[in-house]
N, C-alpha and C positions, 0 to 999 in steps of 0.2 A: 678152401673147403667150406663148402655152405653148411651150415647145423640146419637139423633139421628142426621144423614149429611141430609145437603140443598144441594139438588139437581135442579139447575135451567135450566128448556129446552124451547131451543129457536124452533119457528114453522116458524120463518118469509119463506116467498116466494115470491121472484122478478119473477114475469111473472107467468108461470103455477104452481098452487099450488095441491098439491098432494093429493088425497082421502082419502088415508090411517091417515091423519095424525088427524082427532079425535080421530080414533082408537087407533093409537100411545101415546096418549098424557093418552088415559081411562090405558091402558097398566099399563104404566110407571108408573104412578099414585097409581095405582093399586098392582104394585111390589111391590112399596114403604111402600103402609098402610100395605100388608098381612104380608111383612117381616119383618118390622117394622124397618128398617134400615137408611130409609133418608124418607123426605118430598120431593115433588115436587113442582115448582112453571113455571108451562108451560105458555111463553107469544109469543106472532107473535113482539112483539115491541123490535127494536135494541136498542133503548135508554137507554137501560138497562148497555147494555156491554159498561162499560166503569171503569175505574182504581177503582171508589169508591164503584160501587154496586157489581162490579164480586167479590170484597172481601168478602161479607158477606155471598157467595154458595163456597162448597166442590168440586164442582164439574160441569159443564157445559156438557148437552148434544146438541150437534147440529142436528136438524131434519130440515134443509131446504133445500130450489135452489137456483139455483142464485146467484149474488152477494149483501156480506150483508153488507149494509147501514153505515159501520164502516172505521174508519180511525186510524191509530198513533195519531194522535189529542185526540181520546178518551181514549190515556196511554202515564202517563208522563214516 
């Protein structure tokens, strides 16, 4: 039995936020269940990215602008 990968996508957007991006987020989501390959867990919150949580996803997709709210602070 294969487990499935956690796939975590970040939506944040500093200044203009882009339309497309429910769509992106139904997508991706959507990839996930019909292929049955990863789970998704789409949030707009950077709090996330930091040394302890990015551990527990496969993989990280970036859908945003701007600059995002993160520092070396948030990885020892």
């Amino acid at each position: 039995m294969r487990l499935k990968k956690k796939l975590l996508m970040i939506t944040h957007s500093a200044g203009f936020k882009h339309d497309y991006l429910p769509t992106a987020k139904k997508v991706v989501k959507s990839l996930g269940e019909q292929l049955g390959f990863f789970d998704v867990l789409a949030i707009e919150d950077c709090a996330v990215l930091n040394e302890e949580e990015v551990r527990k996803f496969d993989t990280i997709l970036f859908a945003t602008s701007g600059e995002l709210p993160i520092s070396d602070k948030n990885f020892t």
